[in-house]
Each structure stands twice: as structure tokens, then as C-alpha cells.
C-alpha positions as CSV (number, residue, x, y, z in Angstrom):
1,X,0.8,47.5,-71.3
2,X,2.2,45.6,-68.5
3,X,2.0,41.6,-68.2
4,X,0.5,39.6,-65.9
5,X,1.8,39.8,-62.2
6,X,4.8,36.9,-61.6
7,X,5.6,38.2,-57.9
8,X,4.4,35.0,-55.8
9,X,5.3,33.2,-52.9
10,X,5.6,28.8,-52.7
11,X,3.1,29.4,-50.5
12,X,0.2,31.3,-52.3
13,X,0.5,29.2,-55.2
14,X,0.6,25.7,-53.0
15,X,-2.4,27.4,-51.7
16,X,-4.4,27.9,-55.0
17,X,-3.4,24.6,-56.3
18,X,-4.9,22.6,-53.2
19,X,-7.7,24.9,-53.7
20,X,-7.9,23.0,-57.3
21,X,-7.6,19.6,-55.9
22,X,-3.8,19.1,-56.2
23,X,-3.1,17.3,-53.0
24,X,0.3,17.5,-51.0
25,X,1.8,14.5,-51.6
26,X,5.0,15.0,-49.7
27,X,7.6,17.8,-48.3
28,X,11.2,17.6,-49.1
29,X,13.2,20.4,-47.4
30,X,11.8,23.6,-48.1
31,X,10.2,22.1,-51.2
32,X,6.6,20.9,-51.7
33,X,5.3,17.9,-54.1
34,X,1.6,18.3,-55.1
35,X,-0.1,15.7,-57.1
36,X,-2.9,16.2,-59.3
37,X,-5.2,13.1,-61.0
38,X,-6.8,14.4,-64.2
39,X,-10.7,12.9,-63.1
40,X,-11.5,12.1,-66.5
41,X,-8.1,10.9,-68.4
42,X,-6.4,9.7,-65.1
43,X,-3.3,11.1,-65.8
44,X,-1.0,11.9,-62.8
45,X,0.8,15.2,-62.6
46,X,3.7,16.0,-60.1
47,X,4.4,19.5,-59.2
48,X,7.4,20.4,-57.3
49,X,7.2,23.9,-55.5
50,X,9.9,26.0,-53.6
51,X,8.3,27.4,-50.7
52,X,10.5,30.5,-50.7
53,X,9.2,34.1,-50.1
54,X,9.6,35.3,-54.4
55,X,9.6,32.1,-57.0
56,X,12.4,33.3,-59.5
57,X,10.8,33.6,-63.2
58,X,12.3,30.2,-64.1
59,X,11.1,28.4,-61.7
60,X,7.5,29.7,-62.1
61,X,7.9,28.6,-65.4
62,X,8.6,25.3,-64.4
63,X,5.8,25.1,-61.7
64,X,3.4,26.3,-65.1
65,X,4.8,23.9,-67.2
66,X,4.5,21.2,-64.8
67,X,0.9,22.0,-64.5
68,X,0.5,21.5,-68.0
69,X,-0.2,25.4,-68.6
70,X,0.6,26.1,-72.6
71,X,-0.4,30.1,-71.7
72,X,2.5,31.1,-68.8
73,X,1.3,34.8,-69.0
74,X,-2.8,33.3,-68.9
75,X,-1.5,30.7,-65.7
76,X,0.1,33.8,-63.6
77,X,-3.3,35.4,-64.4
78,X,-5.1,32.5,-63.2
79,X,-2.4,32.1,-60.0
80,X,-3.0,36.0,-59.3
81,X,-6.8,36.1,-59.0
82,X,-7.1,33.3,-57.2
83,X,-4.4,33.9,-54.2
């Protein structure tokens, strides 16, 4: 059994996280900051993405754990169905 798909761009999954309400807060380089604002706790999360053609596996670990993702095989799921 294979595992979820982890070939993705900075740019299809800055593209399904503003689809979730993160909002592009700034660009630095070839990097993109998202913010997100938890609507019930108010809690502020930053995500820094890469906007390179293939995010290395250690960086989409990063980009998962900055979303607060405990599953990284259930986030590349989500990332995948929803590029």
C-alpha cells in the first residue's frame, strides 16, 4: 500500500490554504507567509511556504506542522484532494 501523495508545488498548496481562509500576509523572495486566525479561539498561525516547483519532504513537514496538522500522511491527503 502506497501513502499519501507528497509531490506538490508552493503554489498548489498556497492555493488550497487561501481556499481555507489563510490569507497572504506577505512575500519574502520566493517565499510566501500565510496567516490564519482560528475564528473561535483566536489564535494566529504563520505559515511560511517556498514557492518552488517540488516542496522537499522536510519542508512539507514543516508547512504541516505549522498548520497545526498532528496526521502528516491525513494533511497531504487533505492538500491532494483539494489542489
Amino acid at each position: 500500500m502506497s501513502g499519501p501523495p507528497r509531490d506538490f508545488s508552493g503554489r498548489e498548496i498556497e492555493k488550497v490554504l487561501t481556499s481555507f481562509n489563510y490569507r497572504e500576509d506577505r512575500q519574502r523572495g520566493s517565499h510566501s507567509v500565510l496567516k490564519y486566525t482560528n475564528p473561535d479561539t483566536g489564535e494566529v498561525r504563520t505559515v511560511t511556504i517556498p514557492l518552488h516547483d517540488r516542496i522537499k519532504i522536510g519542508t512539507l513537514h514543516s508547512i504541516a506542522k505549522q498548520c497545526g496538522a498532528n496526521d502528516f500522511d491525513a494533511w497531504c491527503r487533505w492538500i491532494d484532494e483539494h489542489r
